[in-house]
C-alpha positions in Angstrom: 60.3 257.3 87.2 62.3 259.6 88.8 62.6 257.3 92.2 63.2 254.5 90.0 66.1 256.5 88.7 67.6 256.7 91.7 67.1 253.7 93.6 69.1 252.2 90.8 72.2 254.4 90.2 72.2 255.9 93.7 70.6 253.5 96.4 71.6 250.1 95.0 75.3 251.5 95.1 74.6 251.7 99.1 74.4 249.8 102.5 70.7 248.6 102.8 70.6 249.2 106.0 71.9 252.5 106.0 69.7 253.3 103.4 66.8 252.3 105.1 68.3 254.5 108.2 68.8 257.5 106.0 65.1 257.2 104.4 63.2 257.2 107.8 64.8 259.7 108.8 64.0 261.8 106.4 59.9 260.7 106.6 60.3 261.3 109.8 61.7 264.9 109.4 59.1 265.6 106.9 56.4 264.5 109.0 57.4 266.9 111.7 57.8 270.0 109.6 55.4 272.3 107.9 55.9 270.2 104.7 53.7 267.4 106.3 50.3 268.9 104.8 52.0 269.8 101.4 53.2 266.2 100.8 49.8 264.8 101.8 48.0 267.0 99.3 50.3 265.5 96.6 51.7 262.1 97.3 49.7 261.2 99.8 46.5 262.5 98.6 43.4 260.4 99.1 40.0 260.0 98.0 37.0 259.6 100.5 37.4 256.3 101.4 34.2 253.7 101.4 35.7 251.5 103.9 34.3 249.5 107.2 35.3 250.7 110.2 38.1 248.0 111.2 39.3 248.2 114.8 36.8 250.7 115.5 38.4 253.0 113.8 37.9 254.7 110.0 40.8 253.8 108.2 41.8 256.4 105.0 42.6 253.7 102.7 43.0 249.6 103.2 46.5 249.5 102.5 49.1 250.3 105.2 52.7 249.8 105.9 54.0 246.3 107.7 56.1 246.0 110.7 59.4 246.4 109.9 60.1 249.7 108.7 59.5 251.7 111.6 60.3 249.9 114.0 61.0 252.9 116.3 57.9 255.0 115.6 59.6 257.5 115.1 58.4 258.3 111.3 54.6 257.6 111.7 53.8 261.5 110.9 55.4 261.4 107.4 54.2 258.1 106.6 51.1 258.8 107.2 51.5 261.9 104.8 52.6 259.4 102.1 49.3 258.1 102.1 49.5 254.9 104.5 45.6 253.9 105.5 47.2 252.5 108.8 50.8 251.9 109.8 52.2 248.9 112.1 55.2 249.6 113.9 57.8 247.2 115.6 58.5 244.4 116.1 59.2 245.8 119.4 60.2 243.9 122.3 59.9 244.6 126.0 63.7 245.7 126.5 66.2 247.6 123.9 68.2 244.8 122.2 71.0 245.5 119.3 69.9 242.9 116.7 72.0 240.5 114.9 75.3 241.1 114.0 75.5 243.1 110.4 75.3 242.4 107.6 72.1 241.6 107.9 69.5 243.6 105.4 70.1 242.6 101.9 68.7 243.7 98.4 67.9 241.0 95.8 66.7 243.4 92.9 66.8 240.9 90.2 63.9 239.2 92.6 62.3 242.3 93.4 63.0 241.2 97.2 64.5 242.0 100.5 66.4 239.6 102.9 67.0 240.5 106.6 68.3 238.7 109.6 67.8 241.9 111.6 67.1 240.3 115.1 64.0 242.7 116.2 66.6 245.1 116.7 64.9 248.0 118.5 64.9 250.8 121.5 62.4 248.8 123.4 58.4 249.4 124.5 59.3 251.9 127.1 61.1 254.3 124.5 58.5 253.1 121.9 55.8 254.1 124.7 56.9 257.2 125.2 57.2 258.2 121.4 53.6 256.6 121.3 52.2 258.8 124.0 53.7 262.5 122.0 51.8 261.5 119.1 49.0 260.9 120.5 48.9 264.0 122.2 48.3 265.8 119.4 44.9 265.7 117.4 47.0 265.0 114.0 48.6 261.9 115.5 45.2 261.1 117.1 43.9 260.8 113.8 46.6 258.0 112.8 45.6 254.3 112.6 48.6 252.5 114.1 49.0 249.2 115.5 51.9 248.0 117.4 54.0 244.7 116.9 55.7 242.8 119.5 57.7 240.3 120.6 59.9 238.4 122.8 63.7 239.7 123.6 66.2 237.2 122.0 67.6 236.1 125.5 64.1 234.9 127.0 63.3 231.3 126.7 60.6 229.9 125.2 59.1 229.2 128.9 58.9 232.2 129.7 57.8 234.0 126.3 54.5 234.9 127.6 56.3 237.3 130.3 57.8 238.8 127.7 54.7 240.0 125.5 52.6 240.7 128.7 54.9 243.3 129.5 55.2 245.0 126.0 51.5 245.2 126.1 51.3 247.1 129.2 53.0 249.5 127.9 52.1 249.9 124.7 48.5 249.1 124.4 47.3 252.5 125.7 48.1 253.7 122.6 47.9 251.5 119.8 44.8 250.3 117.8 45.8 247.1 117.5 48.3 244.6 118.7 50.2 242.0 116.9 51.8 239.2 118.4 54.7 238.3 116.2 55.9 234.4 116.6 57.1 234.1 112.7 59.9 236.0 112.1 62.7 234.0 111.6 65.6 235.9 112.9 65.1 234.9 116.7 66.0 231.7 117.4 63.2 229.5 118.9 60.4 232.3 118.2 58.7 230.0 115.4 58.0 227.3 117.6 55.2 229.1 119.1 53.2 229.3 116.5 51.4 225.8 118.4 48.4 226.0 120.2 50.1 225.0 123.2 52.4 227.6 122.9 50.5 230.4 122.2 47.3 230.0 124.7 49.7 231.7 127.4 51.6 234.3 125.2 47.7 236.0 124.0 46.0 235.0 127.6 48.8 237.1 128.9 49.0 239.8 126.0 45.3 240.1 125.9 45.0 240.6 130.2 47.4 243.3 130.1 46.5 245.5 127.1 42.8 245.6 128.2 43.8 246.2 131.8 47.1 248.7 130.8 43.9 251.0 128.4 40.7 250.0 130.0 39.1 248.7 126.9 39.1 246.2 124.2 42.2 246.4 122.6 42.2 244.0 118.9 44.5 241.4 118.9 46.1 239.5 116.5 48.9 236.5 115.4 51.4 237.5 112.6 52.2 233.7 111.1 54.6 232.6 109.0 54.6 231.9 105.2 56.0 228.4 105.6 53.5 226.4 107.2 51.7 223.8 106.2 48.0 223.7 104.9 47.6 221.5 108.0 49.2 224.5 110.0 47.7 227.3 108.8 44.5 225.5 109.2 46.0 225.3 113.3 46.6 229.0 113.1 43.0 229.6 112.2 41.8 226.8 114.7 44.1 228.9 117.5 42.3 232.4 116.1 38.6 231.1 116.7 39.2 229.0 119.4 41.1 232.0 121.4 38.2 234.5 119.8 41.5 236.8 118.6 40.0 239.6 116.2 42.2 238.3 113.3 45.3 237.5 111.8 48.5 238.9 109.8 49.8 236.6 106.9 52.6 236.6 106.2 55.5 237.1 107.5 59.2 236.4 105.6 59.9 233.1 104.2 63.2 230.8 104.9 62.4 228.6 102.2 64.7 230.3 99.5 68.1 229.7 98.2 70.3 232.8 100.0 72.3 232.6 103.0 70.2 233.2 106.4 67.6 235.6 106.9 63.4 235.8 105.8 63.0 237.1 102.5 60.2 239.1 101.4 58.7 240.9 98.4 57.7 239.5 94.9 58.4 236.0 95.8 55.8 235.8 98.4 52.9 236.9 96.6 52.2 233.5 95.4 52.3 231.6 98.6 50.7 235.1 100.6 47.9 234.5 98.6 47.3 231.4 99.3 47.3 231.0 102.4 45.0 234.3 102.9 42.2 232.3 100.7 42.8 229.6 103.2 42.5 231.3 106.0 39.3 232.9 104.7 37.6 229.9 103.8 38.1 229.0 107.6 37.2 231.8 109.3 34.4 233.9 109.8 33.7 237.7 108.4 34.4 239.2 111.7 37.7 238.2 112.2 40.0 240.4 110.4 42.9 239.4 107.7 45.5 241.7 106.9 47.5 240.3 103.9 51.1 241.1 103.0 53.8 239.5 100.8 54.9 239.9 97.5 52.1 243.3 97.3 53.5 245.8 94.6 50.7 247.0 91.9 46.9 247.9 92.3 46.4 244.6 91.1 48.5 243.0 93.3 46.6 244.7 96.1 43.1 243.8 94.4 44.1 240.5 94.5 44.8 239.7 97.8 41.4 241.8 98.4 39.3 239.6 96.2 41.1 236.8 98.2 39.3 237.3 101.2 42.0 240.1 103.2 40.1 242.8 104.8 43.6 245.1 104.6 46.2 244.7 103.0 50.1 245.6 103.7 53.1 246.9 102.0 57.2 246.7 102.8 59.5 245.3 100.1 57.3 247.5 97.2 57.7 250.5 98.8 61.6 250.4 99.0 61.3 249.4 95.1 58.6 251.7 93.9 59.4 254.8 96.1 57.0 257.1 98.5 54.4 257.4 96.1 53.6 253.9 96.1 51.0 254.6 99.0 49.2 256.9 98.1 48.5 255.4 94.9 47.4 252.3 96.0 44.7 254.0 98.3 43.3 256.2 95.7 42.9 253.4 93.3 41.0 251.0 95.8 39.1 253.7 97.2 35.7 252.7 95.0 36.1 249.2 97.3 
């Protein structure tokens, strides 16, 4: 109650993106200080968890945070105090890039969304690297689940994408649990035509050589798609999964099919569609290959739902800006009897 009190007289009255600046950096603070263990013993407390191990790894809690937010890494301490089960950073790209030009992060509250054009603004995967390699130099950011999503700098053609994410894995996959490649968001021109299986046969044979060599071992790989394909499509997507033998796949990503100006929009009016296309993809693909489900997720049922819909994980963005830091937490302890 008391976040929601503030998000509307105080944040709503400010620059989204600043906002969403000013609020990472404070995780991020948090998570470095002394506080850390205090905030994990009260918003972020969990339950023992009765999960699988997914990506080889014992997760606290099946829902974590989607790329997007951190795109940096450089909050992954305090959101994993805030009771994240995992947390996917990026998208990062192989070089820094600015991003699209501003405005470009919007808040729809009637909708209970967020639109962004941001551009995979970002320091780049040797910055993100190095912040990578600090945390996981210590036993607490050992203990972290995270998993890294990249993609391809704005100026690289679509010819010579696969460059592009072999490179980012290199130097990221030492210390990420998973990889993601991300060929759905919508704010880089060109990037959604790769979701073919022409397309994306190079992009993951190249991804996949370089994070196994980069970390001598089997990293987990998978596609984020978009929320605007086709049945026919996202039948493709799960073709390209199997046929590829990725470990699994992220749906969804931001939609374009709404009536703003440019840029994806996510939150409440993806749950619907998210859904969907999750059963789909479950009905198509086999219990080993992992589904991480996002869009639209904001209530324990919500989360439930795309659960019971055949997602092994499931991950948050939009809800968390609306419902504040103790969003996580709560979702984890109440689906900690799954």
């Amino acid at each position: 109650m008391l976040y929601r009190l503030f998000f509307d007289n105080v944040l709503t009255k400010t620059n989204a993106e600043q906002a969403h600046h000013g609020s990472l950096e404070a995780i991020g603070a948090v998570g470095r200080s002394p506080l850390a263990p205090l905030l994990r013993a009260s918003l972020g407390r969990r339950r023992v968890p009765v999960r699988p191990t997914v990506f080889g790894r014992k997760l606290s809690g099946p829902v974590g945070l989607a790329a997007g937010m951190d795109k940096n890494a450089t909050a992954i301490e305090g959101l994993d105090a805030l009771g994240f089960g995992f947390i996917e950073i990026g998208t990062v790209t192989p070089e820094p890039q600015p991003g699209n030009e501003q405005p470009r992060m919007w808040r729809h509250v009637e909708d209970r969304a967020l639109r962004n054009a941001m551009g995979f603004n970002n320091d780049g995967s040797k910055v993100v690297a190095k912040r990578l390699k600090e945390l996981r130099s210590t036993k607490r950011g050992r203990s972290i689940v995270v998993g890294v999503n990249i993609g391809k700098n704005k100026s690289t053609s679509e010819e010579d994408a696969a460059e592009d994410y072999r490179i980012a894995a290199r130097r990221l996959a030492p210390y990420a649990d998973y990889l993601v490649i991300n060929v759905s968001s919508p704010n880089t021109p060109g990037l959604r035509n790769l979701q073919t299986a022409e397309a994306l046969a190079p992009i993951i044979n190249a991804t996949r050589g370089a994070a196994d060599e980069a970390s001598k071992r089997h990293v987990p790989l998978l596609i984020k798609i978009a929320p605007d394909l086709t049945p026919e499509q996202v039948g493709e997507m799960a073709d390209i999964v199997l046929g590829e033998n990725l470990d699994g796949i992220v749906a969804t990503n931001t939609t374009i099919e709404h009536d703003y100006s440019r840029g994806g929009v996510s939150g409440a009016p993806l749950t619907a569609r998210s859904l969907a296309i999750v059963r789909q993809l479950r009905d198509r693909l086999p219990v080993d290959k992992i589904i991480i489900g996002v869009g639209g997720v904001a209530t324990v049922d919500d989360a439930q739902g795309m659960l019971s819909s055949g997602a092994d994980l499931v991950q948050v963005y939009s809800s968390f800006v609306y419902e504040g830091p103790a969003l996580p937490g709560k979702l984890n302890r109440a689906l900690s009897h799954l």
